[in-house]
C-alpha positions as CSV (number, residue, x, y, z in Angstrom):
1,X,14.7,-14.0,8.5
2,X,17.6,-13.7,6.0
3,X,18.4,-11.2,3.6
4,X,16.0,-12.3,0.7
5,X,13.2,-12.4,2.8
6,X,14.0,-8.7,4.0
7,X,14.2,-7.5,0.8
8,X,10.8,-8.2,-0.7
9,X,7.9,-8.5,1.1
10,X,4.0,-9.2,-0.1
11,X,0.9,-9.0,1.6
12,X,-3.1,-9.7,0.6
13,X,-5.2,-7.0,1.6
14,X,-8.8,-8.2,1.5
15,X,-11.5,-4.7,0.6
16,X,-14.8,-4.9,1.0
17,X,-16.0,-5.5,-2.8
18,X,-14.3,-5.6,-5.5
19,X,-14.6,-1.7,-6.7
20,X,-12.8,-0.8,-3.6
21,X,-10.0,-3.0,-4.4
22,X,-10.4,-1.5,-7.5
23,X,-9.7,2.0,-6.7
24,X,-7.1,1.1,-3.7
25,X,-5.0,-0.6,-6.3
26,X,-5.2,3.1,-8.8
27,X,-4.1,4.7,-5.6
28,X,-1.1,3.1,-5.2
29,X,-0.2,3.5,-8.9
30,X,3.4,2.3,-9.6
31,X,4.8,5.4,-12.0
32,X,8.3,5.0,-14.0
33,X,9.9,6.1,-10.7
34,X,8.4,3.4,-8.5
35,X,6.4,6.2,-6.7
36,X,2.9,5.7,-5.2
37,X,0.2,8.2,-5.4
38,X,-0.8,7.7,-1.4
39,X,1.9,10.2,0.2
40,X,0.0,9.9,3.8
41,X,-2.1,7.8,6.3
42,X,-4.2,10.4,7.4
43,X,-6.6,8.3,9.7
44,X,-8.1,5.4,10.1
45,X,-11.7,4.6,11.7
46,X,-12.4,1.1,12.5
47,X,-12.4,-0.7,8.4
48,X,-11.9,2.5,6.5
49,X,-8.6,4.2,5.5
50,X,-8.4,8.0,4.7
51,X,-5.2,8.7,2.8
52,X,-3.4,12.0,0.7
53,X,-2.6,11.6,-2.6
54,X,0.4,13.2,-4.5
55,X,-2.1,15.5,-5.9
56,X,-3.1,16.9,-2.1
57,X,-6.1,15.0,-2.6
58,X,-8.0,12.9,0.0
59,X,-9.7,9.5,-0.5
60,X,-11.0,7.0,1.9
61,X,-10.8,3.2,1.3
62,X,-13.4,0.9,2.8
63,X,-11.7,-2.7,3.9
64,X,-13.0,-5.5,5.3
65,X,-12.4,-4.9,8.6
66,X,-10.7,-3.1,11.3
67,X,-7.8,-5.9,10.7
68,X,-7.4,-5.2,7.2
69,X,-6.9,-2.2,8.2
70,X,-4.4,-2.2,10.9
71,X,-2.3,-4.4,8.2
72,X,-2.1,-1.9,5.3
73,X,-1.2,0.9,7.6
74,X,1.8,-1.1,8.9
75,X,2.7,-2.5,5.3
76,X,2.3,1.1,3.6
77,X,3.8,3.0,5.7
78,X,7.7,2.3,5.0
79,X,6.7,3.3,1.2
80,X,5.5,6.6,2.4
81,X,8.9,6.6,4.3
82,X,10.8,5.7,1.1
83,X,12.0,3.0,2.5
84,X,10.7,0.5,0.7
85,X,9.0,0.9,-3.0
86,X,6.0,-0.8,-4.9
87,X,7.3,-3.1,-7.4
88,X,4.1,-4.9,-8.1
89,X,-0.1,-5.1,-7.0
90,X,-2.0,-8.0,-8.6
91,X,-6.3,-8.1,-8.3
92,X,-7.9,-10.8,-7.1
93,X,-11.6,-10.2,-6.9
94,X,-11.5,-8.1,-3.1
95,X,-8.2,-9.4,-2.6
96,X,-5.3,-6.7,-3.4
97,X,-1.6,-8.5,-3.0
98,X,1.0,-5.8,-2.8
99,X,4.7,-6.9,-3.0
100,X,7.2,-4.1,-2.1
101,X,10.9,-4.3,-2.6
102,X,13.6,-2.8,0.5
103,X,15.3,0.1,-0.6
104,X,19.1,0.1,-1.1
105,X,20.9,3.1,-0.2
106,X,24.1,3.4,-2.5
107,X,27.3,3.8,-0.4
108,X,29.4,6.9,-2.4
């Protein structure tokens, strides 16, 4: 891959109905700072997603499968790292397509 395609990367994450999608996409809120509201992955069982919000509270999200799963772990978790931020999450009926941008660390 070159550079570019390092720096911003997108992914469709399908939910089980469209209210999930719905509420997955107010979870990871973009604020003024670029920060989500999900600060942790606390488990996953098979299709659903249990996360921590910045407010210490817990929510689970119900995808469509164990594969949608597996793929929004992997994708979110170099946000919670700070590694990468949010810069954009577009609905599409119980499709969520999250693009997040690589993190530059300045050099002073």
């Amino acid at each position: 891959m070159n550079a570019i395609q390092d720096t911003f990367l997108k992914i469709q994450i399908v939910c089980i109905d469209k209210n999930e999608t719905q509420k997955l996409a107010s979870m990871i809120f973009i604020n003024s700072d670029n920060e989500v509201f999900i600060k942790e992955i606390l488990n996953v069982y098979d299709n659903e997603v249990v996360v921590l919000l910045r407010d210490k509270s817990a929510h689970s999200i119900i995808l469509k499968d164990n594969i949608q799963a597996e793929k929004f772990v992997d994708f979110m978790q170099s946000v919670i790292e700070f590694r990468y931020k949010i810069i954009k999450a577009t609905i599409f009926h119980d499709t969520l397509e999250i693009t997040k941008e690589l993190l530059i660390k300045g050099s002073s």
